[in-house]
GUSE-7839 format. One record per atom (N, C-alpha, C): residue number from 1; residue in three letters; atom name; x, z, y. Coordinates in Angstrom, 2 decimals. Each point is the difference from the previous one (the first is absolute). Example, Ala and Ser with C-alpha at 12.3 -4.5 7.8 and 13.67 -1.06 7.14 Angstrom:
BEGIN
> k, r, a, X, Z, Y
> 1, Ala, N, 13.19, 7.80, -5.69
> 1, Ala, CA, -0.89, 0.00, 1.19
> 1, Ala, C, 0.90, 0.00, 1.20
> 2, Ser, N, -0.35, -0.72, 1.05
> 2, Ser, CA, 0.82, 0.06, 1.19
> 2, Ser, C, -0.77, 0.73, 1.09
// end
This chain:
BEGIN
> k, r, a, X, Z, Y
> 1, Unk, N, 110.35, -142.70, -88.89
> 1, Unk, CA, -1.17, 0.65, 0.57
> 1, Unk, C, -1.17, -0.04, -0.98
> 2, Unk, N, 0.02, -0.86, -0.67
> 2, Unk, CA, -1.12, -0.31, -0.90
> 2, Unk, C, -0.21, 0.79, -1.29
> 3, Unk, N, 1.38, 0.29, -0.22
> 3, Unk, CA, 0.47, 1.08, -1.00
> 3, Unk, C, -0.23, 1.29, 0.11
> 4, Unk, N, 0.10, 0.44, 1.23
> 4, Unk, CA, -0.06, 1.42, 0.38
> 4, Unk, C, -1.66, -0.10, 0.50
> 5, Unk, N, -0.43, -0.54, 0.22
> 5, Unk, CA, -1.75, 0.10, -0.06
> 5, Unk, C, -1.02, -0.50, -1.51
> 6, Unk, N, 0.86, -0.37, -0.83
> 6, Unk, CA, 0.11, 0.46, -1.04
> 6, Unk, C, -0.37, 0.87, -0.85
> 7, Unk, N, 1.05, 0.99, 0.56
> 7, Unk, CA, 0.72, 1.19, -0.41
> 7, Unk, C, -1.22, 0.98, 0.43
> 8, Unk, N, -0.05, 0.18, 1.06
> 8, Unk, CA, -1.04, 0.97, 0.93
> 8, Unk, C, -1.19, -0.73, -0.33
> 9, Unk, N, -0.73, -0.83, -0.63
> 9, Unk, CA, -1.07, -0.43, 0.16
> 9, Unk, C, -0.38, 0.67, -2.02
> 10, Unk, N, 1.36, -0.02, -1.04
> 10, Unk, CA, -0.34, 0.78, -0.76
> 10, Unk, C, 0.25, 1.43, -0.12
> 11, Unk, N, 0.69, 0.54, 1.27
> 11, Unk, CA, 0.01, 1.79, -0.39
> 11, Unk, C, -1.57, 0.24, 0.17
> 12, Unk, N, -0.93, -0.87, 1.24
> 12, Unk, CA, -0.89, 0.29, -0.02
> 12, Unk, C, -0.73, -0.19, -0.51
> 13, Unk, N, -0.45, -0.58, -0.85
> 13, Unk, CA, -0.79, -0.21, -1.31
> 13, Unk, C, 0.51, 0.91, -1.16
> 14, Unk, N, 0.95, 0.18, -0.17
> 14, Unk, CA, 0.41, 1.10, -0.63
> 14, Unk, C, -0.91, 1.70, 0.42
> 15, Unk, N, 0.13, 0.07, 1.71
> 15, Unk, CA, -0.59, 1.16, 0.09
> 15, Unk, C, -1.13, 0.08, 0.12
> 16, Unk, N, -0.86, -1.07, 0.17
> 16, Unk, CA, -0.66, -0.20, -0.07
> 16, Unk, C, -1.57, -0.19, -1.31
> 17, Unk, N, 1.31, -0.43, -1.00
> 17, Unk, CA, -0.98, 0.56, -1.70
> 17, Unk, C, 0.31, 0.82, -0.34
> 18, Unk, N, 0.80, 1.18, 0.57
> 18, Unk, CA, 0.24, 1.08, -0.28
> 18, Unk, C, -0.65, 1.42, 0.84
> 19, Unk, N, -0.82, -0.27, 1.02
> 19, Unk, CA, -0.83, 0.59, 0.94
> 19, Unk, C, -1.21, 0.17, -0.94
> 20, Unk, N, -1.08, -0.59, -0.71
> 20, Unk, CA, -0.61, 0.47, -0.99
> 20, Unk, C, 0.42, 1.22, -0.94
> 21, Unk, N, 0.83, 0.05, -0.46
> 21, Unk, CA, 0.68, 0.83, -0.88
> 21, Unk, C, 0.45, 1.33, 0.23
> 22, Unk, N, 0.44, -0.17, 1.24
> 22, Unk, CA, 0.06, 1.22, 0.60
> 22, Unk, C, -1.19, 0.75, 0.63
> 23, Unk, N, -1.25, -0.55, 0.67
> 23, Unk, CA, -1.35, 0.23, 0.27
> 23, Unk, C, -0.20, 0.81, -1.91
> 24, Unk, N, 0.30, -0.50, -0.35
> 24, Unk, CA, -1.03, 0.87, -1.57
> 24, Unk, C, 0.32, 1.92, -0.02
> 25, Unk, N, -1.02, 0.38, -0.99
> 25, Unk, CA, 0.63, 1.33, 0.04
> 25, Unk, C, 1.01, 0.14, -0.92
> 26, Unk, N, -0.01, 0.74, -0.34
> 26, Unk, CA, 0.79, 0.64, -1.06
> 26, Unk, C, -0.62, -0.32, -1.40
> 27, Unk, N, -0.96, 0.40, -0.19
> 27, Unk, CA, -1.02, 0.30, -1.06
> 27, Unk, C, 0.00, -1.57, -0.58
> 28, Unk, N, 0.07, -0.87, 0.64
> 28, Unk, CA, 0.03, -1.67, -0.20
> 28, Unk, C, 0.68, -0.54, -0.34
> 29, Unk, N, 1.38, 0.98, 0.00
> 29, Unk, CA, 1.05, -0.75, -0.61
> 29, Unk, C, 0.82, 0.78, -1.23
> 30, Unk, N, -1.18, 0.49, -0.11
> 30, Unk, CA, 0.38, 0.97, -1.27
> 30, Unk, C, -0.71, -0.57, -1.84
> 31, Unk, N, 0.96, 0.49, -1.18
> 31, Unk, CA, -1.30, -0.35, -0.83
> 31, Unk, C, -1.22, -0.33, -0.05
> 32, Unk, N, -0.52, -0.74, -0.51
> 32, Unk, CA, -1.58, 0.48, 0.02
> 32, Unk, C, -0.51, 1.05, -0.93
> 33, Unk, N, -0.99, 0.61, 0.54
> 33, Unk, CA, -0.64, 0.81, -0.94
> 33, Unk, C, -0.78, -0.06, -1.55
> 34, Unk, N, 0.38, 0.37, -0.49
> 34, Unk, CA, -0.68, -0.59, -1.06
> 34, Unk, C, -0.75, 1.40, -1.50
> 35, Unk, N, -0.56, 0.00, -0.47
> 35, Unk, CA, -0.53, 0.59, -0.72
> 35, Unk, C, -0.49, -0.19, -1.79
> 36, Unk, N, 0.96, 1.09, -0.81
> 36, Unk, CA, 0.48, -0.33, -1.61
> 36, Unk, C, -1.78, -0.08, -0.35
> 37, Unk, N, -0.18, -0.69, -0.85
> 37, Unk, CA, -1.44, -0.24, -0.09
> 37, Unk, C, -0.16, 0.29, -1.88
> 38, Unk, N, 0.89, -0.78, -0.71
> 38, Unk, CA, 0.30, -0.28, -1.37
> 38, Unk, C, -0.40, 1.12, -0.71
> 39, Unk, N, -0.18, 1.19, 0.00
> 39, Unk, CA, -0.27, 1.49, -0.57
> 39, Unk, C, -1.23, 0.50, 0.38
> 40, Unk, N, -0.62, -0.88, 0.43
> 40, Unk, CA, -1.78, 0.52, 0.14
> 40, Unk, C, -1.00, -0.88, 0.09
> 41, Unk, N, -0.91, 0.16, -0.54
> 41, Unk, CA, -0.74, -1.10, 0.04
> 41, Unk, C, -1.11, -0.10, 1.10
> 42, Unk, N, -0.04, -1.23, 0.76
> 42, Unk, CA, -0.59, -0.15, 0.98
> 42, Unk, C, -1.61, -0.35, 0.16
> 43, Unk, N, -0.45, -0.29, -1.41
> 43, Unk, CA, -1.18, 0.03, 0.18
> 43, Unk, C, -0.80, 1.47, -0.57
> 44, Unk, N, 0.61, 1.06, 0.22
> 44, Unk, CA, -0.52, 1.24, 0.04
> 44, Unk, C, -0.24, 0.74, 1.39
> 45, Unk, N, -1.01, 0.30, 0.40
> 45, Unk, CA, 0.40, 1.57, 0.83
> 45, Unk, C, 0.73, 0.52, -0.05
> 46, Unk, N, 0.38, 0.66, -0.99
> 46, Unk, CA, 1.47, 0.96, 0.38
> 46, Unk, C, 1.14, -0.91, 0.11
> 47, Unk, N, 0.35, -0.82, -0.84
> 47, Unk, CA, 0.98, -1.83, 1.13
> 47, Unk, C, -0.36, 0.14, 0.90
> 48, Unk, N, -0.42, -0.17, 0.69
> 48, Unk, CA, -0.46, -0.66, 1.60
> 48, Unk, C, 0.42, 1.12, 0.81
> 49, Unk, N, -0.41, 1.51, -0.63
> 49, Unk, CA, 0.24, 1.00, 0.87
> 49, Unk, C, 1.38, 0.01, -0.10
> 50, Unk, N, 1.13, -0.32, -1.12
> 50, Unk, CA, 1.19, 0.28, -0.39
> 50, Unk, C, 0.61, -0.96, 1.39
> 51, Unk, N, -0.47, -1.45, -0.20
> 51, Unk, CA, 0.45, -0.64, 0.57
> 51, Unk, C, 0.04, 0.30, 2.01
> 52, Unk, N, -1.52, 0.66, 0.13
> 52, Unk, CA, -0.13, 0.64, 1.57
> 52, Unk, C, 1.52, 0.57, 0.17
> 53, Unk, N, 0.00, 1.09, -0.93
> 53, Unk, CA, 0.40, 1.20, 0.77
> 53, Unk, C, 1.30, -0.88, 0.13
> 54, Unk, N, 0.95, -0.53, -1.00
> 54, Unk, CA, 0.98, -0.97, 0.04
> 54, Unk, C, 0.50, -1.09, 1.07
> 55, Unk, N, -1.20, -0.86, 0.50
> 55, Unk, CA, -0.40, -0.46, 1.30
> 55, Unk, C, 0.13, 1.19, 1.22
> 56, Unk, N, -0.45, 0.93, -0.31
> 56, Unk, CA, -0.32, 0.76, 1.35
> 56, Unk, C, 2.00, 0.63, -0.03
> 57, Unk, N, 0.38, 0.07, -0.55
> 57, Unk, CA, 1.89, 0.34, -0.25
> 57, Unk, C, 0.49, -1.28, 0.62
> 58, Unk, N, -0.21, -0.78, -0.49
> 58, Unk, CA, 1.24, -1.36, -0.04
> 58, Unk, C, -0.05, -0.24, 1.56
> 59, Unk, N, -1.47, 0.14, 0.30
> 59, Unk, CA, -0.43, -0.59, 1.45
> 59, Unk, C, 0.79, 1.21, 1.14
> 60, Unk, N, 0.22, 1.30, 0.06
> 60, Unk, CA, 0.47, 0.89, 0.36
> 60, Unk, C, 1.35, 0.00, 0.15
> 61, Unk, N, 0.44, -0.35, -1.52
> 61, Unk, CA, 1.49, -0.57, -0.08
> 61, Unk, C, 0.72, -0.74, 0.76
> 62, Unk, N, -0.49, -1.17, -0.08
> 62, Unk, CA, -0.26, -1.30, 0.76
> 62, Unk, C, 0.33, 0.32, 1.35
> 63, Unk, N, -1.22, 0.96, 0.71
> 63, Unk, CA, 0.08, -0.39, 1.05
> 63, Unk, C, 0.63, 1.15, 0.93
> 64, Unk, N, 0.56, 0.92, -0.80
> 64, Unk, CA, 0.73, 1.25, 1.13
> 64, Unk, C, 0.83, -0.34, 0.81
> 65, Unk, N, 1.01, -1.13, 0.35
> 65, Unk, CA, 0.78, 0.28, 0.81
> 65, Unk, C, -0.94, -0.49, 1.06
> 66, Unk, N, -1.18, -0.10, 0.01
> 66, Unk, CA, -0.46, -0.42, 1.55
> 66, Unk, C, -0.30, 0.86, 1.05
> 67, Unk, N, 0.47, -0.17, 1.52
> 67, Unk, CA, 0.13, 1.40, 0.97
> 67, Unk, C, -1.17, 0.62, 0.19
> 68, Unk, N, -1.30, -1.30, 0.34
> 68, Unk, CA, -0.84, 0.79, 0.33
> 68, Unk, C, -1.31, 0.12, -1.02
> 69, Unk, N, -1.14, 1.21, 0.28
> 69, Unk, CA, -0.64, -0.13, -1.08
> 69, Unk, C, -0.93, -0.83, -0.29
> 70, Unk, N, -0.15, -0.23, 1.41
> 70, Unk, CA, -1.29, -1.59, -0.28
> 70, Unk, C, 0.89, -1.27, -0.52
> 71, Unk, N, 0.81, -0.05, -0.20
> 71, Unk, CA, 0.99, -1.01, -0.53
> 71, Unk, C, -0.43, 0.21, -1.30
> 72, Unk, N, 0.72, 1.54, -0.44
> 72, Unk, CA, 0.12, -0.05, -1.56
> 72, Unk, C, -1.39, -0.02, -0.62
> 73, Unk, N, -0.92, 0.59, 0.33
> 73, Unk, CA, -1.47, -0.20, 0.05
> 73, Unk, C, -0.09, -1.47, -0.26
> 74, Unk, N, 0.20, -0.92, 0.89
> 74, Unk, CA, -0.40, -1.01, -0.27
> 74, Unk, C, 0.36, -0.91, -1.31
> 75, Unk, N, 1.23, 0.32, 0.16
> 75, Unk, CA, 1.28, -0.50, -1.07
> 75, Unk, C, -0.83, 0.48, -1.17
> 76, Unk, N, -0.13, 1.43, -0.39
> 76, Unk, CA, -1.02, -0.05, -1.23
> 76, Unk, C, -0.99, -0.70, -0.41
> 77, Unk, N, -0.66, 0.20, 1.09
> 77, Unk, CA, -1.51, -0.75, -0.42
> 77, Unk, C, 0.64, -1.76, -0.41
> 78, Unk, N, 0.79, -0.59, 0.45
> 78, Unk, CA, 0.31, -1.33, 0.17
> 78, Unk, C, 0.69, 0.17, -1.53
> 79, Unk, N, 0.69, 0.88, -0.81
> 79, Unk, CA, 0.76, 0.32, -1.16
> 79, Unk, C, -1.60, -0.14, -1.03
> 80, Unk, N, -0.56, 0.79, 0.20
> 80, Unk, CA, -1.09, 0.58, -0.92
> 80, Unk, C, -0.72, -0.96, -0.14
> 81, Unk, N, -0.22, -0.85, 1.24
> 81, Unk, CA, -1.03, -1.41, -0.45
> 81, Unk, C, 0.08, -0.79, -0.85
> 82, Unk, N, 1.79, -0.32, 0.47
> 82, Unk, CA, 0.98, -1.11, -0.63
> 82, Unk, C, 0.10, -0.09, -1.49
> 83, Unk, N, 0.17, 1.69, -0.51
> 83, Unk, CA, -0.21, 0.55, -1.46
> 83, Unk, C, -1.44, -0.37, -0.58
> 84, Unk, N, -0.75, 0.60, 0.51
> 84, Unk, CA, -1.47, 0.16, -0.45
> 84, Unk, C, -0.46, -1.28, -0.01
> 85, Unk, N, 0.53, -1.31, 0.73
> 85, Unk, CA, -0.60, -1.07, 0.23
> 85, Unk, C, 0.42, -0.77, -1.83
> 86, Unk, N, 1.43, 0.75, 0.18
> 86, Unk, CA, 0.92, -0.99, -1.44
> 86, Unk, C, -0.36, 0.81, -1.22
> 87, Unk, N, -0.20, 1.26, 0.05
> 87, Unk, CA, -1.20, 0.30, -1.58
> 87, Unk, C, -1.09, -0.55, 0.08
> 88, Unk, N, -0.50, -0.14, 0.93
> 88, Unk, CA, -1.54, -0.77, -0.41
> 88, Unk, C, 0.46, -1.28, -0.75
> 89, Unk, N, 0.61, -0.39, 0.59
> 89, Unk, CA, 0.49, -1.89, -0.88
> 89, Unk, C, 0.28, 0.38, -1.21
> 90, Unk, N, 1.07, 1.39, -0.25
> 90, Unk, CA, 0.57, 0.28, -1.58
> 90, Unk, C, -1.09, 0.48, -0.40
> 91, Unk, N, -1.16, 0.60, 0.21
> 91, Unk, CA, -1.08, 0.68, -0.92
> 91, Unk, C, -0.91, -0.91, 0.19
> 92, Unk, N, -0.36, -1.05, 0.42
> 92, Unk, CA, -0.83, -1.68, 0.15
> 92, Unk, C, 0.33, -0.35, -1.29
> 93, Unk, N, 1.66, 0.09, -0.43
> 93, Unk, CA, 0.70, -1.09, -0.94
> 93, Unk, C, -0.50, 0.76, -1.17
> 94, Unk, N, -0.05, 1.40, 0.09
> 94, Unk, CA, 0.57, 0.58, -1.63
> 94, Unk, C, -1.47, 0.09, -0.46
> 95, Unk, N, -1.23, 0.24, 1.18
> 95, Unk, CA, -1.37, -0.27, -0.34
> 95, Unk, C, -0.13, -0.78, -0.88
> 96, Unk, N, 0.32, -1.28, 0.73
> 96, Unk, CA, -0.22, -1.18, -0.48
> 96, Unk, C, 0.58, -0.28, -1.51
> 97, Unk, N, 1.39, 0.41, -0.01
> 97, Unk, CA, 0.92, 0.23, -1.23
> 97, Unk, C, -0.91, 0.64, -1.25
> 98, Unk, N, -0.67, 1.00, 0.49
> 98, Unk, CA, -1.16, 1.14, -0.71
> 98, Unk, C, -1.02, -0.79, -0.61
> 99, Unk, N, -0.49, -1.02, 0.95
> 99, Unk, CA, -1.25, -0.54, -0.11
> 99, Unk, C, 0.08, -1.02, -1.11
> 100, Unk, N, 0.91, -0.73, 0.23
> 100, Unk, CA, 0.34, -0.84, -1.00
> 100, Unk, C, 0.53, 0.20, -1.72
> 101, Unk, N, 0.64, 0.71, 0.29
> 101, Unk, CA, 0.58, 1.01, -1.11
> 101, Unk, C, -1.14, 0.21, -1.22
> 102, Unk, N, -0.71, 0.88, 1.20
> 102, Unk, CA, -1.39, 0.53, -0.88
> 102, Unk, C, -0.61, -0.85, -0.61
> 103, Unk, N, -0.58, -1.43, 0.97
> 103, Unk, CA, -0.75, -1.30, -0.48
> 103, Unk, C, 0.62, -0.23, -1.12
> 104, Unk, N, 1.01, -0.22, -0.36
> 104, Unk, CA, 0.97, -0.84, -1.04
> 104, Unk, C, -0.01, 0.58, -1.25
> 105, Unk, N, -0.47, 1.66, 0.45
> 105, Unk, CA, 0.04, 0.23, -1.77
> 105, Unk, C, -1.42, 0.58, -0.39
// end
């Protein structure tokens, strides 16, 4: 008896960490999005715009299989932040990279 409650005490924990997973969309369990950066330079205007329009794709990409449109709507904006949040850190660094550079010689 002890065995067989056991048994049933892990299918359910089994279905149980697996009920998260299935709650996700689609879009969540897909690649992440990501955007080629290496071929433009980011501390320009026209970078930044290269990099938008690039962001404004990946995030689109990203997020089409979702049904409805306030979904995919959202899903973008949540893509575009995520991006825009992680060039600021890479164009923080290469500033900085710039800044120093310059000092040194």
């Amino acid at each position: 008896m002890k065995n067989l409650t056991a048994q049933v005490s892990g299918l359910a924990m089994l279905a149980l960490a697996a009920l998260p997973i299935a709650a996700l969309p689609a879009s969540a369990l897909a690649a992440p999005a990501s955007v080629k950066i290496a071929d433009i330079n980011l501390l320009t205007p026209e970078g930044m715009s290269t990099f938008s329009k690039r962001a404004d794709y990946a995030a689109r990409d990203f997020c089409r299989d979702e049904r409805s449109l306030s979904a995919a709507a959202h899903c973008r904006v949540a893509i575009k932040t995520e991006l825009n949040e992680k060039v600021a850190g890479i164009r923080a660094a290469k500033l900085e990279q710039a800044s120093t550079t310059f000092a040194a010689r």
